[in-house]
N, C-alpha and C positions, 0 to 999 in steps of 0.2 A: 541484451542477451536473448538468443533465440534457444526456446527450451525442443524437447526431444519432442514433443507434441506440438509444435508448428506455433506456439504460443510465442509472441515479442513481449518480454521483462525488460523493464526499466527501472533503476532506483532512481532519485532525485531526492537532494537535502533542500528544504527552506524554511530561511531565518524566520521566525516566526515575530521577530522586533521585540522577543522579552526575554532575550539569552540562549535562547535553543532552536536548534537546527536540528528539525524537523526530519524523517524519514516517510518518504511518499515513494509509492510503490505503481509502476502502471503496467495494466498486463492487459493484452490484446493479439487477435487473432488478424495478421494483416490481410489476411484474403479472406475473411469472411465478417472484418468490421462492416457496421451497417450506420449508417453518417445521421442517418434519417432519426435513429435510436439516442437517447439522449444517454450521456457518461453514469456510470454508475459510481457514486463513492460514500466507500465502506470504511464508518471509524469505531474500534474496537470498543468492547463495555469495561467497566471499571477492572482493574488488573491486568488486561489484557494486552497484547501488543496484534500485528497483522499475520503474525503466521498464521494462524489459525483459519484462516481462509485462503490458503496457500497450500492447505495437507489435506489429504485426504489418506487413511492409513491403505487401502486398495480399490479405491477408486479416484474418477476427475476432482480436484478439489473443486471450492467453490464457486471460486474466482475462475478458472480454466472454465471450468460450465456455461458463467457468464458470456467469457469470452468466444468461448465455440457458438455462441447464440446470436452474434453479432453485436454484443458488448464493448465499450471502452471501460475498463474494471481500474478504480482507485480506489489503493487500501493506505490509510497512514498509522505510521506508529507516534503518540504522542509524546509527552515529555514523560522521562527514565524508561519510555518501553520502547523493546525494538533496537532499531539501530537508530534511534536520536539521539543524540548529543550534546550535551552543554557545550557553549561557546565560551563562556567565561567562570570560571572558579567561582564558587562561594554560592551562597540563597540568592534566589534568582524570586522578588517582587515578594506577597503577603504570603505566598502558600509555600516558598521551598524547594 
């Protein structure tokens, strides 16, 4: 998805091999990625899911900044945040 600020959005789900499907987010500026720069990836603090470096209430959010800098920006949401997803019903290994 190409956003109104010239930024390329991508989701992507991956299995993580312990029941959940993962949501991985990649945002990047295709004319001014810089290859030489190495990827940036951003995973949330305890509670938290990836929007939060997706908004900015009136300015570039965080990740858009990144990316205007010549960044490749990944942000993931982990398990119950975000858009990840359980794969199969029920407690998923010691933690739930």
């Amino acid at each position: 998805m190409r956003g109104s600020e010239g930024l390329a959005r991508e989701w992507y789900h991956v299995d993580n091999g312990a029941g959940w499907d993962l949501a991985l987010y990649r945002t990047h500026h295709p004319t001014k990625i810089d290859r030489e720069k190495r990827p940036i990836f951003i995973v949330p603090g305890y509670g938290m899911n990836s929007f939060i470096f997706h908004y900015h209430p009136s300015a570039r959010s965080f990740a858009a900044t990144l990316a205007d800098h010549g960044h490749e920006v990944f942000t993931v949401d982990l398990r119950e945040q975000g858009r990840s997803r359980k794969l199969t019903p029920g407690r998923q290994g010691p933690y739930g």
